[in-house]
TORKOL-4160 file (C-alpha; in steps of 0.2 Angstrom, whole numbers, padded with zeros to 4 digits, m for minus):
335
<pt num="1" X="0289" Y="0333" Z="m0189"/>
<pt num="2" X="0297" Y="0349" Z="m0181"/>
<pt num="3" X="0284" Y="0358" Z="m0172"/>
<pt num="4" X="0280" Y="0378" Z="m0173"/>
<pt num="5" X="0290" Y="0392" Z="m0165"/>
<pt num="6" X="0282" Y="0401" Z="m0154"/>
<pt num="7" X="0284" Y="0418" Z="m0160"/>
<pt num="8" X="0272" Y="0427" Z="m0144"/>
<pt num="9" X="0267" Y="0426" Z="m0127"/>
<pt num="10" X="0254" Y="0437" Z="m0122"/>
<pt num="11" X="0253" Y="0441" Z="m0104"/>
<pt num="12" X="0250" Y="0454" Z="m0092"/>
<pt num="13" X="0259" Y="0467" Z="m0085"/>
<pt num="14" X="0275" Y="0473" Z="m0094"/>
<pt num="15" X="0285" Y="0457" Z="m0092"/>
<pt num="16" X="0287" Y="0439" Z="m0086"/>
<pt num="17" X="0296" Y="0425" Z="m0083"/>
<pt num="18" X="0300" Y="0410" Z="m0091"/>
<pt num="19" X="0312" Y="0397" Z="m0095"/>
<pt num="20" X="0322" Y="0393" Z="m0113"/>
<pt num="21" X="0330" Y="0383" Z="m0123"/>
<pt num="22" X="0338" Y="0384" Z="m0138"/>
<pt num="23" X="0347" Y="0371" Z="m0150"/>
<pt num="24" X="0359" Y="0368" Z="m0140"/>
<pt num="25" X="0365" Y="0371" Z="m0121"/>
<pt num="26" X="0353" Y="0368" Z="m0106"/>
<pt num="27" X="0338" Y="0380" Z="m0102"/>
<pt num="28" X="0340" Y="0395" Z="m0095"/>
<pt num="29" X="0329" Y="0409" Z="m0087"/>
<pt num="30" X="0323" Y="0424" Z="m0096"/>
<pt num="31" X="0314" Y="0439" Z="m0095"/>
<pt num="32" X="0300" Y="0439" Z="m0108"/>
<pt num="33" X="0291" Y="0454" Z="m0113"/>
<pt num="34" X="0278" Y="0446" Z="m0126"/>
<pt num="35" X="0289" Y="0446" Z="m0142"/>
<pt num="36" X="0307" Y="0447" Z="m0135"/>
<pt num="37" X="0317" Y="0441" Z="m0123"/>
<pt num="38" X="0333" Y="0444" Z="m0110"/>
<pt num="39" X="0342" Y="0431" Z="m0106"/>
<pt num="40" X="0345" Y="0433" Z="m0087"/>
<pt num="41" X="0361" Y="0421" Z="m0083"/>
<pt num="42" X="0370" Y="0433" Z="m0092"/>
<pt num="43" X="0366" Y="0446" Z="m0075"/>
<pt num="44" X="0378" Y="0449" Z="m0062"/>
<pt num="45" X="0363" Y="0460" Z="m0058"/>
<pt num="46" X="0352" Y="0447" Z="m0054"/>
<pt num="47" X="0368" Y="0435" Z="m0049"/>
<pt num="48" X="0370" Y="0427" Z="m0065"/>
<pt num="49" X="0355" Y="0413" Z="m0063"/>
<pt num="50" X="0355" Y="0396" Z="m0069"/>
<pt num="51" X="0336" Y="0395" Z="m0065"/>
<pt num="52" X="0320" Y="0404" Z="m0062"/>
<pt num="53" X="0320" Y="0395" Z="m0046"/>
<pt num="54" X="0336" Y="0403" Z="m0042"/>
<pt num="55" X="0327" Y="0420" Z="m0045"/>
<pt num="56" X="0312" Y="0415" Z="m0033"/>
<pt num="57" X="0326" Y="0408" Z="m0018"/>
<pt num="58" X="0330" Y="0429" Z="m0020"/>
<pt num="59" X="0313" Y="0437" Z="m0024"/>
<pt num="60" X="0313" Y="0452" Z="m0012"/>
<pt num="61" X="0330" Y="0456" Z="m0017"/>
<pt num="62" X="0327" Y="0454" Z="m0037"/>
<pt num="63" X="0309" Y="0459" Z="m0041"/>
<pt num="64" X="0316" Y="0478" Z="m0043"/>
<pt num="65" X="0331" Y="0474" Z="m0054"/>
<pt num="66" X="0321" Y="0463" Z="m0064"/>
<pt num="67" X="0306" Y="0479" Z="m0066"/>
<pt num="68" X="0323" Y="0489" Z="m0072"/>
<pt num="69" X="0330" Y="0475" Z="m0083"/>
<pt num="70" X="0313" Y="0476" Z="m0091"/>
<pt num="71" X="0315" Y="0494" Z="m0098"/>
<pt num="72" X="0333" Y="0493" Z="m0103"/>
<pt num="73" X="0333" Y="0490" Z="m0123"/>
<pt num="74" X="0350" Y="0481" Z="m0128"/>
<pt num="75" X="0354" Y="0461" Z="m0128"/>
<pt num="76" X="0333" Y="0459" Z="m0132"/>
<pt num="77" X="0332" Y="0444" Z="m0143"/>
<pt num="78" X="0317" Y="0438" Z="m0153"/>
<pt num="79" X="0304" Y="0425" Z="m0145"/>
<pt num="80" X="0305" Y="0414" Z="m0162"/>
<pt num="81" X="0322" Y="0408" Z="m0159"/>
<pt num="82" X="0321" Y="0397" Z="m0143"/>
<pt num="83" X="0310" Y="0383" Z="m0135"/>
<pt num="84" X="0298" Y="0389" Z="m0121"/>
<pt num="85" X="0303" Y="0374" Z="m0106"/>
<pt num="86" X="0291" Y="0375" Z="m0089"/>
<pt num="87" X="0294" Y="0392" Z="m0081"/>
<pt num="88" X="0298" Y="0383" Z="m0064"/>
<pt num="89" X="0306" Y="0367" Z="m0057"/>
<pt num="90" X="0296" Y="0366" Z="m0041"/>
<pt num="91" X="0303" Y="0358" Z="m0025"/>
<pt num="92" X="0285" Y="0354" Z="m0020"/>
<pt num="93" X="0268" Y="0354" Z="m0028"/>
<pt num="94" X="0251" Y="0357" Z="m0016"/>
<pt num="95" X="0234" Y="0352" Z="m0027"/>
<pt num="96" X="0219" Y="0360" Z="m0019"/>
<pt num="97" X="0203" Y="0347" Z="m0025"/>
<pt num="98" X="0184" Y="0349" Z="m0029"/>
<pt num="99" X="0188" Y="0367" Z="m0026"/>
<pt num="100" X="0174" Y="0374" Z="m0039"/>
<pt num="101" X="0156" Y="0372" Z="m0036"/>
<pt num="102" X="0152" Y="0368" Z="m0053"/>
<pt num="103" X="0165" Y="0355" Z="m0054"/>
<pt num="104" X="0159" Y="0346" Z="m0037"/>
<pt num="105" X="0142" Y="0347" Z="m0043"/>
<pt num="106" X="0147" Y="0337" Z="m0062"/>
<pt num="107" X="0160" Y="0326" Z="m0055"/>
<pt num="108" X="0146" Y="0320" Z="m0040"/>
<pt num="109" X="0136" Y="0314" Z="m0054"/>
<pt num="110" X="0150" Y="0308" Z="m0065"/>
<pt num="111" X="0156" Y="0296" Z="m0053"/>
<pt num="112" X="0139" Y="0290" Z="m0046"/>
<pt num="113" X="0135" Y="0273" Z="m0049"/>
<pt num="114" X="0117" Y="0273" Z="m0042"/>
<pt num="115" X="0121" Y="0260" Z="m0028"/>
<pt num="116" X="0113" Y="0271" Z="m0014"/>
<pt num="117" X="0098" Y="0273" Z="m0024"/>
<pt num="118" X="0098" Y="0291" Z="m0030"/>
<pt num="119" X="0094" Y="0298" Z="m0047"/>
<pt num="120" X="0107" Y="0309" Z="m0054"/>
<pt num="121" X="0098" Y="0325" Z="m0050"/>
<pt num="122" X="0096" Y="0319" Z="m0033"/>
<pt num="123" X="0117" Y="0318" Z="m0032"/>
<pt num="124" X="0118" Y="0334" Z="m0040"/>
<pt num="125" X="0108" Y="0345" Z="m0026"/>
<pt num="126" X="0115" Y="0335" Z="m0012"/>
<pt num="127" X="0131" Y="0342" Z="m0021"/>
<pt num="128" X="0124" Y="0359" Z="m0021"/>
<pt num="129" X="0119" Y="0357" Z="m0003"/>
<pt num="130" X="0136" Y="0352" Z="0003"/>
<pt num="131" X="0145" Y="0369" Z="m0004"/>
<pt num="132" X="0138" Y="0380" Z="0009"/>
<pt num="133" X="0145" Y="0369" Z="0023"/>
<pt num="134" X="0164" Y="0367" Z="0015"/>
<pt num="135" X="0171" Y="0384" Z="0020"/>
<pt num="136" X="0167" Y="0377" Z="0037"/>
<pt num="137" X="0181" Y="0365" Z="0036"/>
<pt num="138" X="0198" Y="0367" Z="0029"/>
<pt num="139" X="0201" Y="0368" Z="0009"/>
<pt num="140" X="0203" Y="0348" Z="0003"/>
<pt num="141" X="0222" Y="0349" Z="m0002"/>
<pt num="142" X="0233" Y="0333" Z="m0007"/>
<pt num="143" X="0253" Y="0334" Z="m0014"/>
<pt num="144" X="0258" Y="0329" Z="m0032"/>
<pt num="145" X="0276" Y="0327" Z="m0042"/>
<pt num="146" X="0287" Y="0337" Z="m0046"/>
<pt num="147" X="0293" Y="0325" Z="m0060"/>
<pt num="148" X="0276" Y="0326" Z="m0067"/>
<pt num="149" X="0278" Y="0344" Z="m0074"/>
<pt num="150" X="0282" Y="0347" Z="m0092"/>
<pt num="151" X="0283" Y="0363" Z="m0102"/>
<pt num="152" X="0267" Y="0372" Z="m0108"/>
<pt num="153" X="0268" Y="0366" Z="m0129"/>
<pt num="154" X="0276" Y="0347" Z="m0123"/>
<pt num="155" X="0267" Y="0335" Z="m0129"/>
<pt num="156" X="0255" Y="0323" Z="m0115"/>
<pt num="157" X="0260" Y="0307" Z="m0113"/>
<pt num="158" X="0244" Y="0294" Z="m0110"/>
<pt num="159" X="0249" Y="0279" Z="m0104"/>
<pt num="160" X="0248" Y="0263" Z="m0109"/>
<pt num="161" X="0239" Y="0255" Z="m0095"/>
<pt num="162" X="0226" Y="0271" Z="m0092"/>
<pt num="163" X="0209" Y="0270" Z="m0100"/>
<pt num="164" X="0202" Y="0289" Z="m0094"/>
<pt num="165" X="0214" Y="0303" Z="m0095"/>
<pt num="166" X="0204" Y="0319" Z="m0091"/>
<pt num="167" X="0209" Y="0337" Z="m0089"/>
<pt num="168" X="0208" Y="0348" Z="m0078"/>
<pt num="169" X="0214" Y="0367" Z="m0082"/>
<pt num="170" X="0221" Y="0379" Z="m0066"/>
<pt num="171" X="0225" Y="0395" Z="m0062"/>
<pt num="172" X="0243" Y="0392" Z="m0049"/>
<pt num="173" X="0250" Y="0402" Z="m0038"/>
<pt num="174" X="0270" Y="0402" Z="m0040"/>
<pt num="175" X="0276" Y="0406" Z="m0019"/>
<pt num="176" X="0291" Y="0417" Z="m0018"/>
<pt num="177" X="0295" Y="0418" Z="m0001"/>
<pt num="178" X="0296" Y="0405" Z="0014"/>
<pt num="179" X="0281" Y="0402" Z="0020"/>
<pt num="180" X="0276" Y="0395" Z="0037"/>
<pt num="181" X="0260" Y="0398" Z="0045"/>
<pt num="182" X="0253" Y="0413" Z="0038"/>
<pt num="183" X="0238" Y="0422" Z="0039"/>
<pt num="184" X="0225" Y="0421" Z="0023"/>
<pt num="185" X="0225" Y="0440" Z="0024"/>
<pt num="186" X="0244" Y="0438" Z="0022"/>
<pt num="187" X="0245" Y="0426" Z="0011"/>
<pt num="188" X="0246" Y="0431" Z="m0006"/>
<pt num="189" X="0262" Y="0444" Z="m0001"/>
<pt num="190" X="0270" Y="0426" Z="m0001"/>
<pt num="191" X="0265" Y="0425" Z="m0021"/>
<pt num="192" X="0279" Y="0428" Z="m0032"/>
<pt num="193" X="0266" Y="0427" Z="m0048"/>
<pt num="194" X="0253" Y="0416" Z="m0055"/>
<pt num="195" X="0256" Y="0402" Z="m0070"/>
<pt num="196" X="0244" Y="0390" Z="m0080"/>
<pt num="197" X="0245" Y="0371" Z="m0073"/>
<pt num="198" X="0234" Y="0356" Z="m0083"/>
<pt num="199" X="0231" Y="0344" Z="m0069"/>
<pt num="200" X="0227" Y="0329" Z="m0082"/>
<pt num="201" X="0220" Y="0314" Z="m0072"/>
<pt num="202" X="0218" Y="0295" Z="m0075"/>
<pt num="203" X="0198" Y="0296" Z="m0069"/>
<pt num="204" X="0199" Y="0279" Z="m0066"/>
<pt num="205" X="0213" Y="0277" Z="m0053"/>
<pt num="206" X="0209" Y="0292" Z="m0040"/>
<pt num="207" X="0199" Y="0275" Z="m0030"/>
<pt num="208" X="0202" Y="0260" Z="m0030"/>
<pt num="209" X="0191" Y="0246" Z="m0029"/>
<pt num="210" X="0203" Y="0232" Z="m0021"/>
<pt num="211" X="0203" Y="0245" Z="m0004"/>
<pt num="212" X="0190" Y="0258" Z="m0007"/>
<pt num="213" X="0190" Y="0261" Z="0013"/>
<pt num="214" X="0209" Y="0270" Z="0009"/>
<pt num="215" X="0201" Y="0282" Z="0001"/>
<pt num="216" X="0208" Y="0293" Z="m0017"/>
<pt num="217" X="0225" Y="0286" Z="m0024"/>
<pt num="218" X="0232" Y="0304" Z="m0033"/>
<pt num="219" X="0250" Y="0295" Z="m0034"/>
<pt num="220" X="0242" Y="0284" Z="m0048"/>
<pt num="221" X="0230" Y="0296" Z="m0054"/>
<pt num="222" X="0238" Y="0311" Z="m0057"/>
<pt num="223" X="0256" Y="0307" Z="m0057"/>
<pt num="224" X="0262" Y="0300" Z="m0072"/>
<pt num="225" X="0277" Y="0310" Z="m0082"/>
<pt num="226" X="0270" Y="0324" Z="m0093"/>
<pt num="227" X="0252" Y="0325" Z="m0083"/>
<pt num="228" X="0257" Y="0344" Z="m0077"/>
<pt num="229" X="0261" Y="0354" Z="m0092"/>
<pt num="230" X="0266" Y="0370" Z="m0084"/>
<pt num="231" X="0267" Y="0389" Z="m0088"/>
<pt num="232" X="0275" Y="0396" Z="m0102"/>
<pt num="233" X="0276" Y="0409" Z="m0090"/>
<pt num="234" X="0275" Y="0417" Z="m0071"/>
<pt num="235" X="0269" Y="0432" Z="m0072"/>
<pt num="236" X="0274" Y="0444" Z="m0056"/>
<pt num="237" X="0258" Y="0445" Z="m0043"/>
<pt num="238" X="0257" Y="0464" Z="m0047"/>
<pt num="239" X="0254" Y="0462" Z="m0063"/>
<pt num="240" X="0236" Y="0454" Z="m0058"/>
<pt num="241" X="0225" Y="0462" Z="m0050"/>
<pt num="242" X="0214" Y="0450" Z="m0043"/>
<pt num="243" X="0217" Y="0432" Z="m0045"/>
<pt num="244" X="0198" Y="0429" Z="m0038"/>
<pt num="245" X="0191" Y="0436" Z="m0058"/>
<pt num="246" X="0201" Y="0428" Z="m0069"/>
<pt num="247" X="0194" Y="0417" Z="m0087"/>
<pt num="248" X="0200" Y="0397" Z="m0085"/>
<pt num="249" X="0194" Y="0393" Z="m0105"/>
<pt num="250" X="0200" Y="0375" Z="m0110"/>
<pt num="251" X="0197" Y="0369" Z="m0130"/>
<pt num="252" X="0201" Y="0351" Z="m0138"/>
<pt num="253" X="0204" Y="0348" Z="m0154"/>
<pt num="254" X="0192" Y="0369" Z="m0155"/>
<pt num="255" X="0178" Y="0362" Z="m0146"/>
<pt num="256" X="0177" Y="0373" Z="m0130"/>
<pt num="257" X="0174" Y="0361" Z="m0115"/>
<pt num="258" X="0179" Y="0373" Z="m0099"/>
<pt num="259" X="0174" Y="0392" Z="m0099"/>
<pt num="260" X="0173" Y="0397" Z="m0080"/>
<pt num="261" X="0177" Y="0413" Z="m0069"/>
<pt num="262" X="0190" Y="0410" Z="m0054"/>
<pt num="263" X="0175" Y="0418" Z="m0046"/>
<pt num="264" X="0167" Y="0399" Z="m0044"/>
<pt num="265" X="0181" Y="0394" Z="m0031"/>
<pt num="266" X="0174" Y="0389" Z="m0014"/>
<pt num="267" X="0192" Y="0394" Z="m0004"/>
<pt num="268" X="0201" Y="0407" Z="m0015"/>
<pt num="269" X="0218" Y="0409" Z="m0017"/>
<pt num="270" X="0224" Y="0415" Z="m0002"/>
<pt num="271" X="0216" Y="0403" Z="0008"/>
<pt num="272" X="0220" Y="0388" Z="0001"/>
<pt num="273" X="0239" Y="0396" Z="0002"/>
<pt num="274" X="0236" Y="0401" Z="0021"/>
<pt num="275" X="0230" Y="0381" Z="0025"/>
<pt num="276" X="0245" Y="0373" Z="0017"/>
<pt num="277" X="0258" Y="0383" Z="0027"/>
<pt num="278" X="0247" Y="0377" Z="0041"/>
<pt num="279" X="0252" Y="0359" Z="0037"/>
<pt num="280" X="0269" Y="0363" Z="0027"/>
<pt num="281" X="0282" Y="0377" Z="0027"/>
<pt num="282" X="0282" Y="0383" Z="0010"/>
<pt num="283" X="0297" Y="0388" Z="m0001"/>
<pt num="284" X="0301" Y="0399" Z="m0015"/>
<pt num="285" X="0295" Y="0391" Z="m0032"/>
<pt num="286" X="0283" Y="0380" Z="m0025"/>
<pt num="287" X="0266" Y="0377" Z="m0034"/>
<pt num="288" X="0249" Y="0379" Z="m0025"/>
<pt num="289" X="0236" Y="0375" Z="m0039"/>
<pt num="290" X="0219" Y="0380" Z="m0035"/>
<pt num="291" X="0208" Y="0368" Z="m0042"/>
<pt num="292" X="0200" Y="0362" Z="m0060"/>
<pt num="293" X="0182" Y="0371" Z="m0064"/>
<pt num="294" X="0168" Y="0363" Z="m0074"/>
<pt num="295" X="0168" Y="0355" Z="m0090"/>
<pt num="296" X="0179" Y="0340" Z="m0086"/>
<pt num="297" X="0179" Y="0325" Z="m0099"/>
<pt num="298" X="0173" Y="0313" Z="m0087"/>
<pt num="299" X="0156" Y="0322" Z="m0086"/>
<pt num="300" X="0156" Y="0325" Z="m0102"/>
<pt num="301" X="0157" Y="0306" Z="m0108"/>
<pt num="302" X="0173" Y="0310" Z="m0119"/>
<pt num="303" X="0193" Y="0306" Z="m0113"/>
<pt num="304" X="0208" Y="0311" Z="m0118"/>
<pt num="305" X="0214" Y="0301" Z="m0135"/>
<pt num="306" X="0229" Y="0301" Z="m0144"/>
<pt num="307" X="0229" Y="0316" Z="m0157"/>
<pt num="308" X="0218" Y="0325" Z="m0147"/>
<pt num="309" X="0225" Y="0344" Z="m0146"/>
<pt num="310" X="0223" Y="0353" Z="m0130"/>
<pt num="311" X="0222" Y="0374" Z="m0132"/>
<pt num="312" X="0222" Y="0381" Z="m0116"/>
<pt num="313" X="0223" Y="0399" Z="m0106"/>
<pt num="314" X="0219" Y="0408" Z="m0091"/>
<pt num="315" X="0218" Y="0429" Z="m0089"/>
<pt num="316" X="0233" Y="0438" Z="m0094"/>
<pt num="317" X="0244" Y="0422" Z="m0093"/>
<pt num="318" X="0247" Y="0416" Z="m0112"/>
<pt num="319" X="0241" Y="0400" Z="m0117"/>
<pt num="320" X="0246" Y="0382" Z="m0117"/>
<pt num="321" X="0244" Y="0369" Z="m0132"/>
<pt num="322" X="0247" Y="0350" Z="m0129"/>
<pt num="323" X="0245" Y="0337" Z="m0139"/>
<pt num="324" X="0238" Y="0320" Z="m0132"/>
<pt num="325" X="0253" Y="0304" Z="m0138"/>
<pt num="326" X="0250" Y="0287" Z="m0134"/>
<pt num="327" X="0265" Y="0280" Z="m0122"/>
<pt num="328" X="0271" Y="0268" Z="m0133"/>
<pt num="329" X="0274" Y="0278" Z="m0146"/>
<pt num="330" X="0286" Y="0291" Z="m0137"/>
<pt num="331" X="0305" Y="0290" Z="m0133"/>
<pt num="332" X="0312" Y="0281" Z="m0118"/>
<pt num="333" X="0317" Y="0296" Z="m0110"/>
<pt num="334" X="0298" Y="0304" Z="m0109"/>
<pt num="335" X="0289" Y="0290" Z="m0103"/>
């Protein structure tokens, strides 16, 4: 069945980015402004890009032009007539974990099996008590795949030999400068714009019961092709004012299952982007998600299916809508 143009993106600011498709021909990168679009590899201005990343390897450099390109009024073409892809092909993708209080709290109780004795309320204010001490210590940040990401309306892929696909709905920071080191005052001067990443996990793989000493597994349970639909858009950092307040709302199938503030986080933004450059020397395009709030699937006693339709945005960044297909069902080339 051929699916739905997507006619309009609301987002903040005056424009964004994204990426396109049409018919045929391979994606390119575009200037959106809700409605309309620009295709920008047709820009000598903005040397003629094949990529968003190309855009980002250049960001101080092209961020003006790109402000003036928005205003000009010729070559704007409607929204309707192309394929919104992932706004980004990152190089590397940093996850930060159990980054909301909320979320610690549910997926403490979620995961305990009562094999230390403890009633659920206890695990849940031992939870509690534990958030004050985190900020002592560094933000818990682990890598993923970059051949994980898919656009913002692909479908999900759930695979065949995973029993628990959950979601997890993030508010990303898209870095657009190198960044090595930097201060967590500094930090968000190396944010080129923020995007919506869906971290969709296989609950049962993060640990594994053959070496539960090694501790979380993210390779199998975050990994699997299609598990990070990204975007449909970056939109530049100065058209948010403040990353720290924004609405993460998730819906299946209507059914509202997250609602939370980026006001939750334990290490905003900035800090969690300041610790990876600490380990890692950033670079332009790169992903630094910030963690999932409240309202996962595995607290809720009800996982990912086939059919299921994921409806998803965060503040001022457009919306993401997935749909949930059995492995075995889908193409060679998407599995």
């Amino acid at each position: 069945m051929e699916s739905t143009p997507i006619t309009r993106i609301d987002h903040a600011g005056e424009w964004a980015l994204t990426q396109l498709s049409a018919a045929t021909g391979s994606p390119f990168p575009a200037l959106l402004r809700h409605d309309r679009i620009l295709d920008l590899s047709a820009f000598e201005q903005v040397g003629s890009p094949r990529s968003v990343r190309e855009l980002l390897d250049r960001w101080d450099e092209v961020l003006p032009v790109l402000g003036r390109l928005a205003h000009s009024t010729e070559n704007w073409l409607p929204l309707r007539d192309f394929t919104p892809a992932s706004p980004i092909e990152p190089r590397q993708i940093f996850q930060a974990g159990a980054n909301y209080r909320s979320h610690v709290i549910d997926i403490a109780a979620a995961h305990h099996d009562g094999s230390d004795g403890r009633t659920i309320e206890q695990v849940r204010a031992d939870a509690a008590a534990e958030m004050d001490s985190r900020l002592d210590h560094p933000p818990y940040v682990f890598q993923g795949l970059p051949s994980a990401v898919t656009g913002a309306y692909d479908d999900v892929v759930l695979p065949v030999d995973g029993t628990e696909p959950d979601w997890e709905l993030e508010l990303a920071a898209v870095i657009g400068r190198r960044a090595r080191r930097v201060s967590a005052d500094d930090a968000l001067g190396y944010v080129a714009g923020w995007t919506i990443v869906n971290d969709v996990t296989l609950r049962e793989k993060i640990f594994r019961k053959d070496i539960p000493a090694l501790g979380a597994d993210w390779l199998a349970a975050k990994n699997s092709p299609s598990f990070l639909p990204t975007g449909p858009v970056i939109v530049p950092a100065h058209a948010i004012s403040d990353p720290g307040d924004l609405r993460i709302r998730l819906e299946l199938n209507g059914e509202v299952m997250q609602d939370e503030s980026t006001k939750d986080m334990i290490f905003d933004a900035a800090r969690i982007i300041a610790h990876c450059s600490s380990i890692a020397t950033l670079l332009p395009g790169d992903l630094v998600l910030t963690g999932s709030p409240a309202g996962n699937g595995k607290a809720r006693g009800r996982l990912l299916r086939a059919g299921d339709v994921m409806d998803s945005t965060v503040t001022g960044l457009g919306s993401q809508r997935n749909v949930c297909v059995d492995e075995e069902n889908v193409g060679e080339e998407n599995r």
